[in-house]
N, C-alpha and C positions, 0 to 999 in steps of 0.2 A: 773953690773947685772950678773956677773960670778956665774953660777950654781952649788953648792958646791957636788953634788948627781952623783953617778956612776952609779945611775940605766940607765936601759934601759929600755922608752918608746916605744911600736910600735902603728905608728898612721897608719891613713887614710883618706885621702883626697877627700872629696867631694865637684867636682863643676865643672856646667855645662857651661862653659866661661872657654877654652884655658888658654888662657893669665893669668885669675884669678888663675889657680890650676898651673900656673907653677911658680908662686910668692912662694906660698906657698911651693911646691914642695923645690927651690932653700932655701927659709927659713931653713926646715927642714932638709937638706942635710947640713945645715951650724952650725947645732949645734949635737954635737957628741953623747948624749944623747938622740936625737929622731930617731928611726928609721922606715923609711918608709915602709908600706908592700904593698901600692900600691893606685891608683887615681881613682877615678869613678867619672863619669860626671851625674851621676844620681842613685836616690835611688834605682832602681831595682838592679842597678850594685855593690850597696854599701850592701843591706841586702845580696846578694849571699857572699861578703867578711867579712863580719862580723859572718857566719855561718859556714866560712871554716877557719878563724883565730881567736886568740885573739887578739884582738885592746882592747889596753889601752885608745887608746884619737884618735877622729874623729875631725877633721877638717870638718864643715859641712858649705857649704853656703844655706841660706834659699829660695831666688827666685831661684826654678828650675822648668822644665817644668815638668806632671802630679803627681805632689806631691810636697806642701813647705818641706825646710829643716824642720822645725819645725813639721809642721803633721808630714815627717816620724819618728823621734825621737818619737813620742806619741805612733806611733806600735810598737817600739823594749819592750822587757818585760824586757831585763836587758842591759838596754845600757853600753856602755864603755862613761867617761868621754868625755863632749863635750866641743867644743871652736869654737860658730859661725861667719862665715866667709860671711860680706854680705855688699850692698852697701847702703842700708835703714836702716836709724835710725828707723825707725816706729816698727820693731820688735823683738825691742829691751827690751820692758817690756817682750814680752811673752816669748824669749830667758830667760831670766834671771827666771821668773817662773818656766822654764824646767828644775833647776838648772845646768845652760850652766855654767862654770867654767869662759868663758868673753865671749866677745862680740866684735869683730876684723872690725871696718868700713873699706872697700876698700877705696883708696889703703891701703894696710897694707905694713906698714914703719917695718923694722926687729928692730927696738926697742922693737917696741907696739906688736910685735911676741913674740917677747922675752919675754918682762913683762907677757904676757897670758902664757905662758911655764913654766915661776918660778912660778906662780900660783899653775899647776898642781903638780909642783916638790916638794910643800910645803904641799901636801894634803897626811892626814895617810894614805889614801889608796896607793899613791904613795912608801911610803919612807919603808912598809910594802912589806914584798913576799908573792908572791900567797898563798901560803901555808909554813907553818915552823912550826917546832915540837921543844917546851923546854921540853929540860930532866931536870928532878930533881927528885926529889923525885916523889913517885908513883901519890899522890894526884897532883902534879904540871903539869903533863904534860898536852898537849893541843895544838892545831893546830890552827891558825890563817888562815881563808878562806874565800875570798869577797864575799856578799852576798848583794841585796837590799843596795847598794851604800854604804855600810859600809864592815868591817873589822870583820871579828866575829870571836867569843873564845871561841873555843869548845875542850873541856875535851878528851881527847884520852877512860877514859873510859866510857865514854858514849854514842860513836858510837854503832849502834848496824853493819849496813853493809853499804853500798859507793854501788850506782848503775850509771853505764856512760847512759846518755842521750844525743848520739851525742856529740857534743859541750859542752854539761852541765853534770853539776855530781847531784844526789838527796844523799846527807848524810842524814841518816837517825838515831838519835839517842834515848835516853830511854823517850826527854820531845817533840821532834819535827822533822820536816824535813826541813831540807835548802838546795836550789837551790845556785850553784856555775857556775858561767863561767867558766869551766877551765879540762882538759882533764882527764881522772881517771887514767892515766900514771903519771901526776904532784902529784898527792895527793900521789899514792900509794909511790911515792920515799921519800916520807913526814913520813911515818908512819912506827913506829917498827914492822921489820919482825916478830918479836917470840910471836906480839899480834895478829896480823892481816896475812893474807891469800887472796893473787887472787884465788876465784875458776872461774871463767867465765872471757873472754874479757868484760864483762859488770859488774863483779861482784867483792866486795871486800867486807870479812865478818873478825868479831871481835872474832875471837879463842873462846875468855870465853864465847862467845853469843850462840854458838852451841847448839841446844838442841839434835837434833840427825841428822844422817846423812845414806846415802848410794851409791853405788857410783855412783849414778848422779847425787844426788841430797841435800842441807845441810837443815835441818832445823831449823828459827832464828827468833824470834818477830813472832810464829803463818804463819809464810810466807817460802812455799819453794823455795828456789834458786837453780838452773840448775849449776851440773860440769860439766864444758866444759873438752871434750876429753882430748885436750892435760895439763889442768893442775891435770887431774884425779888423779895420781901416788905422784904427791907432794902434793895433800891435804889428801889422804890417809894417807902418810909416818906423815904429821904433825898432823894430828888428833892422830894417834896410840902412838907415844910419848909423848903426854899430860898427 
């Protein structure tokens, strides 16, 4: 069962049983490809870490006290990959419903860990980077960015602008908007300087999208976006070059 993948997963562990999250924990720690960001013994502890990090994959057990694993999985709006960790077959259809990646009966033997991990390892979403830009020719390029449990292909020129939402980015381009988990520090390092532009800590706009501007402000898609102070000077210089 040797994992042929150098990515790196980071997970997190949920469960409210000691003994159970330190199985798991020890698992985790034994394969070089997962890496741990941290344990919560309950969902309140798990949604504060899921809003301060990206997790790729949750380890979740379902009997926990004032909320199943399962219910809270139904609040998150864009979960990271799950692999439930529980001692009841009985919730085992509705895990799978959830589309849980497996289904780990206690005790978990580090074989049957293992086999739920090459699982994850084999999923495009996995073997894909958050974000990645192919250069070729001008019609080719396009940036690959997870979205609603998939991978999606979007056209470099058809962003119109990138707004950070926290945790989330809203790309917004000329047929739609799509929601990303993922920082607007990650994308922007994705995206050709000479097309695109941070003007705000919140804000990244598409050069040719410009319809006019002033300095505090750009205008793009009927929508005006705020310069922030300190990038005022370099979207000046870049605008005047065009």
């Amino acid at each position: 069962m040797a994992m042929l993948t150098t990515k790196i997963i980071t997970c997190l562990a949920v469960d409210d049983e000691p003994p159970a999250l330190d199985v798991v924990t020890r698992h985790i720690a034994a394969i070089p490809s997962l890496r741990l960001a941290g344990t919560c013994v309950n969902a309140v502890q798990a949604l504060a870490m899921l809003q301060q990090q990206n997790i790729d994959l949750l380890f979740l057990d379902i009997q926990m006290p004032q909320i199943l694993g399962t219910q809270f999985l139904r609040t998150l709006k864009n979960p990271p990959k799950v692999i439930f960790t529980t001692a009841f077959r009985k919730f085992a259809v509705e895990g799978f419903e959830l589309d849980a990646v497996d289904y780990l009966l206690k005790p978990i033997t580090f074989e049957r860990f293992l086999k739920a991990v090459n699982k994850v390892m084999d999923l495009p979403m996995q073997d894909a980077p958050a974000a990645s830009v192919k250069n070729e020719t001008t019609n080719d390029r396009f940036i690959h960015l997870r979205a609603d449990r998939k991978v999606q292909k979007i056209a470099l020129d058809d962003i119109i602008y990138i707004e950070s939402l926290k945790d989330y980015c809203k790309i917004v381009t000329t047929s739609k908007s799509i929601i990303t988990r993922q920082p607007i520090s990650s994308i922007e390092s994705s995206l050709p300087a000479g097309d695109f532009i941070r003007i705000h800590r919140s804000y990244i706009v598409s050069l040719n999208k410009i319809e006019s501007y002033t300095n505090e402000l750009v205008e793009i898609a009927r929508q005006e976006l705020p310069i922030g102070r300190m990038y005022r000077h370099e979207v000046e210089r870049s605008l005047k070059t065009r």
